[in-house]
C-alpha positions in Angstrom: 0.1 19.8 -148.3 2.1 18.5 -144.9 5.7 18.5 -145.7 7.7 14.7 -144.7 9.6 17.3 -141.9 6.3 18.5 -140.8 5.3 14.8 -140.3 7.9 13.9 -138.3 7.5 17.0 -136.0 3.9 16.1 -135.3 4.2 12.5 -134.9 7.6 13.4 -132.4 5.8 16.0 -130.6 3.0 13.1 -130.3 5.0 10.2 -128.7 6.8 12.6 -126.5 3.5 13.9 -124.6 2.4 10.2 -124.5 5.9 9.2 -123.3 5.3 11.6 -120.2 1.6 11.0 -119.5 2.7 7.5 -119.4 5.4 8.3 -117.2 3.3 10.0 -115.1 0.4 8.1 -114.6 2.8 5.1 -113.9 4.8 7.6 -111.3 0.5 8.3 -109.4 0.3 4.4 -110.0 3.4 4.1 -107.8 2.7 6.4 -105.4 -1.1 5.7 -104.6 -0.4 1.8 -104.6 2.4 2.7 -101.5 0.6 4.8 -100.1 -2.4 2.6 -99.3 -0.5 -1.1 -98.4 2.4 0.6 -96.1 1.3 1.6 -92.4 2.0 4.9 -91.7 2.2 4.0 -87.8 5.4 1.7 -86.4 5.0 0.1 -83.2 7.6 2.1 -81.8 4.7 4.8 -82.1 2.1 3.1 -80.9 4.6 1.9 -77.2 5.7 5.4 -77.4 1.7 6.1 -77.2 0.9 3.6 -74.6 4.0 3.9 -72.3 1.9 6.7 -70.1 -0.9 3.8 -69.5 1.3 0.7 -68.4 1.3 1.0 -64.6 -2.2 2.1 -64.8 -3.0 -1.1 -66.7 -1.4 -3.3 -64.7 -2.0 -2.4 -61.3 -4.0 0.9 -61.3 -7.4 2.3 -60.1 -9.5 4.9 -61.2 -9.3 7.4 -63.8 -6.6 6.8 -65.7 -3.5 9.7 -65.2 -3.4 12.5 -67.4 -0.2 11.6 -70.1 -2.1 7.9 -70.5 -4.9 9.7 -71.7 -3.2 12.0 -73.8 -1.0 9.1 -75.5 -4.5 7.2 -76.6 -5.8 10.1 -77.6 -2.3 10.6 -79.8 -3.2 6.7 -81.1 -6.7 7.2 -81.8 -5.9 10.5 -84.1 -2.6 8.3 -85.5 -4.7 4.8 -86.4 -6.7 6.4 -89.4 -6.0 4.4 -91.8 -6.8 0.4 -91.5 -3.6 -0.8 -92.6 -2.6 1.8 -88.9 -5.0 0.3 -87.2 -4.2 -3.7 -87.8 -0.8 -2.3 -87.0 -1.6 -0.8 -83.8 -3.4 -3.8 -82.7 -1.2 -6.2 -83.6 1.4 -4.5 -81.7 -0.9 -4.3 -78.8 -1.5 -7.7 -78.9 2.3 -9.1 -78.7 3.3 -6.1 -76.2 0.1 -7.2 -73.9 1.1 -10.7 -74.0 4.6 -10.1 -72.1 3.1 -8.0 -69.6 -0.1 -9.1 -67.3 -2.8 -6.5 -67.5 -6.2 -6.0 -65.5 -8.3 -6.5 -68.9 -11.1 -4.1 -66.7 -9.1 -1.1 -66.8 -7.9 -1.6 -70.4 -11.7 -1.9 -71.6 -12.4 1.1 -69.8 -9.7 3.6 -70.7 -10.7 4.5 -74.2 -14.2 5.7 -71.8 -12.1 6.5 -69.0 -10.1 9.0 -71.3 -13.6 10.6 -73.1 -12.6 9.1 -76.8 -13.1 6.1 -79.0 -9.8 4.0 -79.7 -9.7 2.2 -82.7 -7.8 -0.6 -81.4 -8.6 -3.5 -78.1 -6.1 -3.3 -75.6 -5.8 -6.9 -75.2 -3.7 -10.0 -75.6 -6.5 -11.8 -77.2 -7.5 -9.1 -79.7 -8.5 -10.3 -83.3 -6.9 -7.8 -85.5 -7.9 -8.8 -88.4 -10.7 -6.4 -88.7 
């Protein structure tokens, strides 16, 4: 027969673990719905990214210098996530609208620089994709 002190041990014991996996599984809750709706990328990072590429944008010819290409090239890797990428754009998109560039050389510099950037360098670029 199971003793009353038994009982209580068990049924203790019981809520405890229950009281942690709870916790827990609200805690991975937490962090996976943070994780997915926060954009890893600032604008700061992108500008930082693009700085390089202004002067060719606006009034260059060519291939595009060396450090533009290696800033896209720092954007494409950082934009992985959509929430980076509608971040990235959008921050294109105000930063492009203060600034006339030739919209040529900024269709060609993602080819110009040999990769695919996830983003249009435009002041008419729909970023809600």
């Amino acid at each position: 027969m199971v003793k009353r002190k038994q009982c209580r041990f068990i049924a203790t014991s019981v809520l405890s673990n229950m009281k942690v996996s709870g916790a827990f599984c609200g805690l991975v809750f937490v962090i996976l719905v943070v994780s997915t709706s926060e954009a890893a990328l600032s604008c700061s990072d992108v500008i930082k990214d693009l700085r390089p590429c202004v002067s060719y944008l606006v009034s260059g010819s060519g291939k595009p210098p060396g450090a533009c290409c290696s800033g896209a090239k720092a954007l494409a890797s950082a934009a992985s996530t959509s929430e980076d990428k509608k971040a990235a754009c959008n921050c294109i998109k105000s930063t492009a609208k203060s600034i006339t560039i030739n919209s040529q050389l900024a269709q060609a510099l993602p080819g110009n620089c040999g990769i695919t950037l996830p983003v249009s360098i435009s002041p008419n670029a729909d970023c809600s994709k």
